[in-house]
C-alpha positions in Angstrom: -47.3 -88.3 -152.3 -46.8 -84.8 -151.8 -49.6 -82.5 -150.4 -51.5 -79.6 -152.1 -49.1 -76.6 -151.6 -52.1 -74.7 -150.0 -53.1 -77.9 -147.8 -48.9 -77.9 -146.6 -49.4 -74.2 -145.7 -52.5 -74.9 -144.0 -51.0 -77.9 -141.7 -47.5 -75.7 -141.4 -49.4 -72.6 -140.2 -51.7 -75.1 -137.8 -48.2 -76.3 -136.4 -47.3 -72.9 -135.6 -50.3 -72.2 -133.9 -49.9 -75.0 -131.9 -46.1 -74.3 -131.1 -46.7 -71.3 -130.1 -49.6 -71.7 -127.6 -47.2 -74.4 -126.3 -44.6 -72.2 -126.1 -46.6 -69.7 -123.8 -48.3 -72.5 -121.7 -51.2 -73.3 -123.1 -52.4 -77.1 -123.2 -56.1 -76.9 -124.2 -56.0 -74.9 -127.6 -52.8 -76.4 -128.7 -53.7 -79.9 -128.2 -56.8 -78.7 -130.2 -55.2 -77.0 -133.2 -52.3 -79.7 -133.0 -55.1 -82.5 -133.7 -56.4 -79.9 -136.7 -52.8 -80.0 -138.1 -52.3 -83.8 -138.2 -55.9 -84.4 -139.8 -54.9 -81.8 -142.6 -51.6 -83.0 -142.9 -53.1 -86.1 -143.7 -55.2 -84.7 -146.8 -58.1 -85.4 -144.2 -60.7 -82.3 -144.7 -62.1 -82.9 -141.4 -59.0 -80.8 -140.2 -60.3 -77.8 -141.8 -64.0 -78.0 -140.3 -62.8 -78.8 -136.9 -60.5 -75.6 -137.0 -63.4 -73.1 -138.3 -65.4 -74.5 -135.2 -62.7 -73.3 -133.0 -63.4 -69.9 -133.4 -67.5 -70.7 -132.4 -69.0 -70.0 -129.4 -68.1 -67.7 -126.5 -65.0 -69.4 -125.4 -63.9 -69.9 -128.6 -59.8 -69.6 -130.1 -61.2 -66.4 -131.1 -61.7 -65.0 -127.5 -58.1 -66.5 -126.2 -55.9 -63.7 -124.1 -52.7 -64.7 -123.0 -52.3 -61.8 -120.7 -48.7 -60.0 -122.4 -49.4 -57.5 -125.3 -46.1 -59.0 -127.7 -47.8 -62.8 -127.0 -51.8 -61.7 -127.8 -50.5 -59.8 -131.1 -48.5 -62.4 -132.3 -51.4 -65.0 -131.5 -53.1 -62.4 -133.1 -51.2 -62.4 -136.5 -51.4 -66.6 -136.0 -54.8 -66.7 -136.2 -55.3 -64.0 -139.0 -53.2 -66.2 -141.3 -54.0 -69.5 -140.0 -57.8 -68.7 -140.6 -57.8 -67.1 -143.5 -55.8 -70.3 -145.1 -58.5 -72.4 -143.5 -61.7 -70.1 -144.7 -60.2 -70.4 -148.4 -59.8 -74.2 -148.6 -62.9 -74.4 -146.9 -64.7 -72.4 -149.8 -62.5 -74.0 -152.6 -63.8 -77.7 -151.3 -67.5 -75.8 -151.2 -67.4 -74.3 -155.0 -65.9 -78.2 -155.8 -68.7 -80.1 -154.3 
């Protein structure tokens, strides 16, 4: 079965993410976002809470520098869009509860 188109664009942004991090070193917050990206490739909603909670807290994905100005704005543009896809399926599964 296929997935919601939003839910697809949701896990491909997540995988992204996670590439990229990858791609620039990073092991903790890729591993994380990759795990958020499986469970909402799976229809699993979970994927979408655990996401939002990575941008909690004072060492949040939120806070993350990777130290070279072209790498932190194109994290920067990753998280914009990956966020904003997460906050909108997160309020859509709100308004249908």
């Amino acid at each position: 079965m296929a997935l919601h188109p939003q839910i697809a664009a949701l896990a491909a942004q997540l995988e992204d993410l996670a590439a990229f991090l990858r791609s620039r070193g990073d092991r903790k917050w890729s591993g994380r976002v990759e795990l958020c990206a499986h469970l909402v490739a799976d229809s699993n909603f979970t994927g979408v809470d655990h996401f939002l909670r990575l941008f909690e807290g004072d060492d949040s994905l939120e806070h993350l520098v990777l130290g070279d100005p072209a790498s932190d704005n194109r994290l920067d543009e990753l998280r914009k869009v990956t966020r904003a896809l997460a906050q909108r399926l997160a309020r859509e599964e709100g308004a249908a509860d």
